[in-house]
N, C-alpha and C positions, 0 to 999 in steps of 0.2 A: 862600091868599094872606095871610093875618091872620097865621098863623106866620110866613111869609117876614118880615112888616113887625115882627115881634115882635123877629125874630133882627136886621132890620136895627138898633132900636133898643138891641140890646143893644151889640151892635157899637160903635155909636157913642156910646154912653156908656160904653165902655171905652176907646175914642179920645179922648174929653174927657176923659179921669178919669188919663190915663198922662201922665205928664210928658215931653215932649221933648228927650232926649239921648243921648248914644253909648251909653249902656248899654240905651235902649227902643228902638232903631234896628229892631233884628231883630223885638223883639216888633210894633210896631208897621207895620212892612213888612205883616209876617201876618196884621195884622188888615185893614188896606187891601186888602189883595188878597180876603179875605172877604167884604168890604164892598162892593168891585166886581161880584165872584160873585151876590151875593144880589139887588145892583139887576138885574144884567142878567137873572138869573129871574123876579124883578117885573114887569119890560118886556116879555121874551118871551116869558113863561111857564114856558118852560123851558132849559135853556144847550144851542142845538144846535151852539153852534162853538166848537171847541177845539181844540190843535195844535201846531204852529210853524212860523213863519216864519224868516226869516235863514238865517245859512251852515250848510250842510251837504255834502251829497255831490251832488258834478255827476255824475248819470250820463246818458248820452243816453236817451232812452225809443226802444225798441224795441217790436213789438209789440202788440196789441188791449186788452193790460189791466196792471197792474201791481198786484203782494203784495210787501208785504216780510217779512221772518223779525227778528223781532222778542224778544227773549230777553237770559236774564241768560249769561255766559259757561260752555261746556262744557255746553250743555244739548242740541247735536246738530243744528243750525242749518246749519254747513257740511255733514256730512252728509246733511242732509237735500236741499239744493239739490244735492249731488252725485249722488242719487241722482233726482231729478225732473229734473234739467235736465243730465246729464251734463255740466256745467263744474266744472274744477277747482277747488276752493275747498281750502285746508291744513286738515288733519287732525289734531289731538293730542289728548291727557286732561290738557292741562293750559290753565290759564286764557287768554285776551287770544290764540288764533290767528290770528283774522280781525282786523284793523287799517282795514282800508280796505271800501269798501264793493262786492263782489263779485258782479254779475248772471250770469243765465242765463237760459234760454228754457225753457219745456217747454210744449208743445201740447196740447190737450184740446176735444175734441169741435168741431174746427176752428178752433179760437182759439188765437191765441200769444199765451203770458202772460207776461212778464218777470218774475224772480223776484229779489230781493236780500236777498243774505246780507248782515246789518249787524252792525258791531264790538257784541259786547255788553254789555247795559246793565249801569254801576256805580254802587255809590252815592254819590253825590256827583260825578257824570259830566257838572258843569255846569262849564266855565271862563269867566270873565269876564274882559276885555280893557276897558281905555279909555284914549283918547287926551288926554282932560282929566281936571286932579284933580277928586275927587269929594270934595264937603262935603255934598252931603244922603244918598248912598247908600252901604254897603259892600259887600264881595265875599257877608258871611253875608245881608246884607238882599236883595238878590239871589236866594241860591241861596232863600232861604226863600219868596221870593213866589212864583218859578216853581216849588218842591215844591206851594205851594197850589194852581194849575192843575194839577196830576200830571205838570209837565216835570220828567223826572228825566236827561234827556241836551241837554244845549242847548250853544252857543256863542252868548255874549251880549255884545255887541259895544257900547260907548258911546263915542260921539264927541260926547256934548255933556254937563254937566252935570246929568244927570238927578236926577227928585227918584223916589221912589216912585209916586206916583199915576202921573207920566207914562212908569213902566215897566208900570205893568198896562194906561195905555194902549193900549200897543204889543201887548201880551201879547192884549189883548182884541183886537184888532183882527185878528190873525196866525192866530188860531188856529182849527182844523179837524180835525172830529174823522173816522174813520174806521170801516169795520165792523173788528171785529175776529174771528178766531178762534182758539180755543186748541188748538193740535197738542201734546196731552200725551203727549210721547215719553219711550221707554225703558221701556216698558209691559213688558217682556219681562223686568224684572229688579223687578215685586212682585207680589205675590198678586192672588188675585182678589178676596179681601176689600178690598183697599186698592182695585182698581179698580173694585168697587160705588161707593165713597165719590166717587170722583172722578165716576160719571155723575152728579152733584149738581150739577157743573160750567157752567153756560149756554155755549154753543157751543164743544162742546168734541171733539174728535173722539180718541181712543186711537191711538197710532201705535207704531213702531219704525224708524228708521228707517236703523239699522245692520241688521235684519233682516227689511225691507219688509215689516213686518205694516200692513194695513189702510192703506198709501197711495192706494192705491184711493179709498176713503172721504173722506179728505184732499181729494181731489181734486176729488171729487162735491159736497163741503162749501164749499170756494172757491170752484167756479162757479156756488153755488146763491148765494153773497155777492156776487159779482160784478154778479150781475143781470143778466147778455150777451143779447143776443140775437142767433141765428142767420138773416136773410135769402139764400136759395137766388135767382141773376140764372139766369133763362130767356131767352135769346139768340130773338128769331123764325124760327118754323120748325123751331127746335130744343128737344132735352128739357133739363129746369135741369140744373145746372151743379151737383152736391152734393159738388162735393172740395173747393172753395174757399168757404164761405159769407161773405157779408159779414157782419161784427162789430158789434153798435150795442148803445150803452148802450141798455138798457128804460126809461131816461129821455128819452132821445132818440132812438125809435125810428120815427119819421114817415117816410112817402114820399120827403120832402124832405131827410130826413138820411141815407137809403139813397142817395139822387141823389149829396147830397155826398158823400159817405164814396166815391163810385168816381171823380169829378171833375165841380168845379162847372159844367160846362159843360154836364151833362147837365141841370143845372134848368135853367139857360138854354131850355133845346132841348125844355123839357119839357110833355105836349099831357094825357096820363092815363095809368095803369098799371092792369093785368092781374094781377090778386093772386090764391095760388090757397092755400089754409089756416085757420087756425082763426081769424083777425081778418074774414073776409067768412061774408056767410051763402050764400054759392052761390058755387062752384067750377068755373070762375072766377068771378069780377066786376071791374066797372071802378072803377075810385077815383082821386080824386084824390090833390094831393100832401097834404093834411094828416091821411091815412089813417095810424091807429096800425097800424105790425105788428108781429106776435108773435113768439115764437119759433118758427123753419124753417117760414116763409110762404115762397112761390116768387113772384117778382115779373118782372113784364115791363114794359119801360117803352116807351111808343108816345112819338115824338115828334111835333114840328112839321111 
């Protein structure tokens, strides 16, 4: 904590200490957004949200869970969604194919996951728009604060006179961080010396995926991120139902979010459930609704 308030104080004795005009615009952008950073680790301890908000890509959501392919351009991106999710995505060895933002579906272990192939990241992949002239900010004091968050792709939209503070405002507000993982493709064209180096990598899985090595793995990797959880519905009288499982975040994995996840009426109508799996200590048992289940519990629900 004593460091955090050390850096803060440097900070802002570099802030006193810079004189304010067009030419400290940029530097001083970079230090405010620093200076944001380091309070909100003070506050929270640590920065759990980071992200962005604003315009981007409308795609409808499909599906139990969503990944996106995330990458610098020709890194194998469309590729890879063509081969996971059998959707067309365009193909070349050369930069900027994917323009727009491309989904597909591919199924695992009962879950459909939507997959989007996005335009890939370049440097300086921030455009700024505003509909009033700006006297406190520039297009460079901009791209510089949102590189201090690690936005290196945005659309930054101002329709009022913003100053700096009240762009990391926004920035702080919006942002949200995600798991990530790293699908290090094209494994099939270095040594194995070079892919020692790379399992040094944190969540990083080897792929191919012009020659479907280790998609497999990929796959196993995503749903172990995902955190899903598998619920098997047991109909009375009858044996579960294991072709369809119901889907639930492991953050939301209650009686009462299995209810809703099939439709709200069944909480409505709802008396206790027959659970039969690794969440009860005896097989079956009764529980109520704010029973956690686990992954591929079999559930029955009694009503009123």
């Amino acid at each position: 904590m004593s460091t955090v308030l050390q850096k803060i104080a440097e900070v802002e004795n570099e802030i006193a200490r810079t004189q304010k005009n067009k030419a400290t615009n940029y530097h001083l952008g970079l230090l405010k957004a620093k200076l944001a950073k380091l309070r909100g680790q003070l506050i929270e301890g640590s920065c759990k949200r980071g992200g962005g908000g604003g315009e981007g890509f409308d795609v409808s959501k499909t599906g139990d869970a969503r990944v996106g392919l995330v990458g610098f351009p020709s890194v194998g991106k469309s590729t890879l969604l063509n081969k996971l999710t059998g959707t067309f995505s365009e193909v070349a060895a050369y930069e900027f194919t994917t323009l727009t933002c491309v989904p597909g579906v591919f199924k695992y272990k009962g879950a459909k996951v939507q997959l989007l192939d996005l335009p890939g990241i370049i440097e300086g992949g921030i455009s700024v728009t505003h509909t009033v002239p700006l006297t406190h900010l520039d297009e460079e004091t901009v791209r510089s604060i949102c590189q201090e968050y690690r936005i290196m792709n945005a659309q930054v939209a101002l329709r009022c006179d913003a100053t700096a503070d009240e762009l990391i405002d926004v920035i702080e507000g919006n942002r949200l961080y995600v798991p990530c993982v790293y699908a290090i493709n094209k494994i099939d064209q270095i040594t194995i010396e070079e892919l020692d180096i790379l399992q040094q990598v944190p969540h990083y899985v080897p792929i191919s995926a012009q020659m479907e090595l280790n998609l497999d793995g990929l796959l196993e990797k995503i749903w172990e991120y995902l955190d899903l959880v598998r619920v098997y519905t047991k109909p009375k009288g009858q044996i579960p139902d294991y072709t369809a499982p119901v889907i639930l975040n492991s953050s939301r994995s209650k009686v009462e979010d299995f209810c809703m996840r099939i439709h709200k009426s069944l909480l409505e109508e709802f008396k206790q459930a027959i659970v039969w799996g690794k969440s009860v200590k005896h097989n079956p048992q009764k529980v109520g609704r704010e029973h956690q289940l686990v992954d591929e519990d079999v559930v029955q629900i009694i009503k009123k």
